[in-house]
C-alpha positions in Angstrom: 81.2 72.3 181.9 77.7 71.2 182.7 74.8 72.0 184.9 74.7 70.7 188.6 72.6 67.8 188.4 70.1 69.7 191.0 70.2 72.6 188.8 68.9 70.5 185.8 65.3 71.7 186.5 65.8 74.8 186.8 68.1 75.5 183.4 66.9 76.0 179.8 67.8 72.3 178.1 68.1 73.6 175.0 70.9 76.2 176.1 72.6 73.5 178.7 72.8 71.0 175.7 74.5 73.8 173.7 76.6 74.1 176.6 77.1 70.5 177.0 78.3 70.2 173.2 80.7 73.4 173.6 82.6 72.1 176.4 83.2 68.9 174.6 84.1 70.0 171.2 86.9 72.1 173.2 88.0 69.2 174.6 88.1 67.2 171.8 89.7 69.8 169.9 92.5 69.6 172.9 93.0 66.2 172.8 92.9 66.1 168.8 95.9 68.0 167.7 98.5 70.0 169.1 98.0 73.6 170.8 98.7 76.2 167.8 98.9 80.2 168.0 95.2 80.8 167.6 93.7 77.8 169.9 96.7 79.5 172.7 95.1 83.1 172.1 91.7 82.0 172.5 92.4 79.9 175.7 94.0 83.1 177.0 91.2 85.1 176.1 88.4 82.6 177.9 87.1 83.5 181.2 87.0 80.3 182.9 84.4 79.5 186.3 86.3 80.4 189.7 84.3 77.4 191.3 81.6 75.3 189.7 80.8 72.6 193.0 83.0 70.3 191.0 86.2 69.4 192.5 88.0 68.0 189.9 86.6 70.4 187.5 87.8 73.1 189.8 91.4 71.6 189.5 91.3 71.3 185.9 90.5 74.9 185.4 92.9 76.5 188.0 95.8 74.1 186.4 94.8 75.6 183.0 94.5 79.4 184.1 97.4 79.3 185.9 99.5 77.4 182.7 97.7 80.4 180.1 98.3 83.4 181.9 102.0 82.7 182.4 102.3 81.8 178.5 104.0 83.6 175.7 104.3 82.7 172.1 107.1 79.9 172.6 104.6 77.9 174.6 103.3 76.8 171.6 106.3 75.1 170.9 106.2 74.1 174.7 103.0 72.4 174.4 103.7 70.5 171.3 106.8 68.8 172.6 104.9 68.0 175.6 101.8 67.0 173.5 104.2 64.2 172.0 105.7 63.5 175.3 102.1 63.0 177.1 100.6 61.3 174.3 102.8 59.8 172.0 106.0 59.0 174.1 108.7 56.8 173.0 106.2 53.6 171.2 108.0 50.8 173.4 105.0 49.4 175.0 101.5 50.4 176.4 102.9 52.2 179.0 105.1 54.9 177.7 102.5 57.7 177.4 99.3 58.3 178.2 98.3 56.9 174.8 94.5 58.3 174.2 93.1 55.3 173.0 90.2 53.2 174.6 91.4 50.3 173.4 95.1 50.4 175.5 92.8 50.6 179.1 90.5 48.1 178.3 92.2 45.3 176.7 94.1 42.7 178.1 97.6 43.4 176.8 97.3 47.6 176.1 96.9 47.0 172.4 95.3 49.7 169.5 92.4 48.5 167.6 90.8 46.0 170.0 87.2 45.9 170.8 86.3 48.9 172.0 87.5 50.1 168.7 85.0 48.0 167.1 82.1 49.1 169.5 82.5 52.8 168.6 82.5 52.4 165.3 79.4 50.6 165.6 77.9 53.1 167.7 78.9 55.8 164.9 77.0 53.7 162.2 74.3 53.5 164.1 73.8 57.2 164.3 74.8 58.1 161.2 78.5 59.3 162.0 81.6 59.5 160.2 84.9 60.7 161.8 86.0 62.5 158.6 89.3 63.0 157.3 90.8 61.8 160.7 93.1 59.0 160.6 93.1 58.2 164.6 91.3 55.0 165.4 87.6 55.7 166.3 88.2 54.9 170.1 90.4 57.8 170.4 89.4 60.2 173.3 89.1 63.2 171.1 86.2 61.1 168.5 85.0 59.4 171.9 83.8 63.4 173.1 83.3 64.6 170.0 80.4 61.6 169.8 79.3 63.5 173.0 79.3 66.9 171.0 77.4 65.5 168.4 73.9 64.1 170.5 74.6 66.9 172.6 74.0 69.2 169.4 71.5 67.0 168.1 69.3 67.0 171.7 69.3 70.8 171.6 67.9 70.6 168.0 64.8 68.3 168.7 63.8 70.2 172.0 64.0 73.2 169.9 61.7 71.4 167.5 59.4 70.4 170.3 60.7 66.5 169.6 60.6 65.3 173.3 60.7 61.7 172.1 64.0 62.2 170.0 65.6 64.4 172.8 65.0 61.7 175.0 66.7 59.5 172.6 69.5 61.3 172.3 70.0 61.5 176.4 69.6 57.9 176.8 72.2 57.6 174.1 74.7 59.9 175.9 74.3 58.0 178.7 74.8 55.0 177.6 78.3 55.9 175.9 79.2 57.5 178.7 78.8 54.5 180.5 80.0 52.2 178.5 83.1 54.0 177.1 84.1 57.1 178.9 83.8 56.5 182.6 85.6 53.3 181.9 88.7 54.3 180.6 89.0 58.5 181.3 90.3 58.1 184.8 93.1 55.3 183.9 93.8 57.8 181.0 94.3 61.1 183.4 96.2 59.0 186.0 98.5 58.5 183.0 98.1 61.8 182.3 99.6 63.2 185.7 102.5 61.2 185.0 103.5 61.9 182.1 102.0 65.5 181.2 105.1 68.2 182.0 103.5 71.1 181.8 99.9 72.6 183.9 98.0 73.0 180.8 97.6 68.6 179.7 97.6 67.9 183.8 94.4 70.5 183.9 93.2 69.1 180.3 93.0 65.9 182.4 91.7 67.1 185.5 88.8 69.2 183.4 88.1 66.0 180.9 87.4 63.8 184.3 85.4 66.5 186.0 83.7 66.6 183.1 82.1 63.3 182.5 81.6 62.6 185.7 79.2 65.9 186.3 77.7 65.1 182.9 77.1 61.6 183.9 75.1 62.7 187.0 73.2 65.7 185.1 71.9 63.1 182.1 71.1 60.2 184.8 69.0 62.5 186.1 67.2 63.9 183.3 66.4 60.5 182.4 65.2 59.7 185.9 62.9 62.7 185.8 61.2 61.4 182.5 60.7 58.0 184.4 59.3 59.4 187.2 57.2 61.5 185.2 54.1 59.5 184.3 53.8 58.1 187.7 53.3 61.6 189.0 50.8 62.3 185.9 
């Protein structure tokens, strides 16, 4: 989904940001709603990386390819029932689905609307985000990396605009979500996800989702080494 962090150099930023921001509003758009007609024929008609040096991402795409080009029209109705079944389940208790909600991973008793709730609405306000018409909590995964989208989209606008200082921003803020939020909860979230998901396509949505941040964790910890480091080599 992203640049190998030793590639960073030697990539336009302004294209991988766009990059950056179009793999995560596809997953976000995954993890939003259910699969319908249209998102299914446009999956089908992606041309997704035979190996990008990430092994998890790897996985995640192979699981996907391998769900699409075996699907007909009735997978739609396939994929919603297991949409339900991975992410919904049967509302018992906290461990019934892979509920996609910070919150359930990173409070004490798997409970909605804790804390992290709180954080990432704070972090929303502070950059001048809404989540629309939406009705999810804010720590849902699918507002969590559509947050990502956003700076990413925002980034590729200021280095565009020759706005070092505000892409810079923007990076430092990415990172810091990521590592405050994402990388905490996404890999409890796909081990949840293996167990519950039935079908290929949500065990590779997993797979690709953790591939994902992880890479992009390592691509934006470098970029913002590289601005440390560069003054010293002024």
């Amino acid at each position: 989904m992203t640049a190998p962090p030793e590639a960073v150099e030697e990539v336009d930023l302004v294209e991988l940001m766009n990059k950056r921001a179009q793999g995560y509003g596809m997953l976000a758009r995954l993890f939003r709603e259910e699969v319908d007609m249209a998102t299914l024929r446009e999956l089908q008609g992606m041309r997704f990386p035979q190996a990008t040096g990430n092994a998890t991402v790897d996985e995640g795409y192979h699981q996907l390819f391998d769900y699409l080009k075996r699907a007909w029209d009735d997978s739609v109705t396939e994929l919603a029932i297991d949409y339900v079944s991975t992410f919904i389940g049967h509302g018992v208790n906290g461990y019934s689905a892979a509920y996609p909600y910070e919150s359930v991973y990173t409070s004490e008793r798997r409970l909605l609307m804790q804390e992290a709730r709180a954080e990432v609405l704070a972090t929303l306000r502070e950059n001048e985000l809404k989540r629309g018409d939406w009705n999810e909590a804010e720590d849902h995964i699918a507002l969590e990396l559509e947050f990502m989208q956003r700076m990413a989209l925002r980034c590729a606008e200021a280095l565009a605009d020759n706005a070092e200082d505000e892409a810079i921003a923007y990076v430092r803020t990415s990172y810091d979500f990521l590592e405050n939020h994402l990388i905490n909860w996404v890999p409890m979230l796909v081990t949840d996800m293996r167990l519950h998901a039935r079908t290929l396509f949500y065990q590779g949505l997993g797979q690709l989702t953790l591939g994902t941040i992880q890479e992009d964790e390592a691509v934006l910890r470098e970029l913002l080494d590289s601005v440390v480091e560069e003054p010293a080599a002024a």
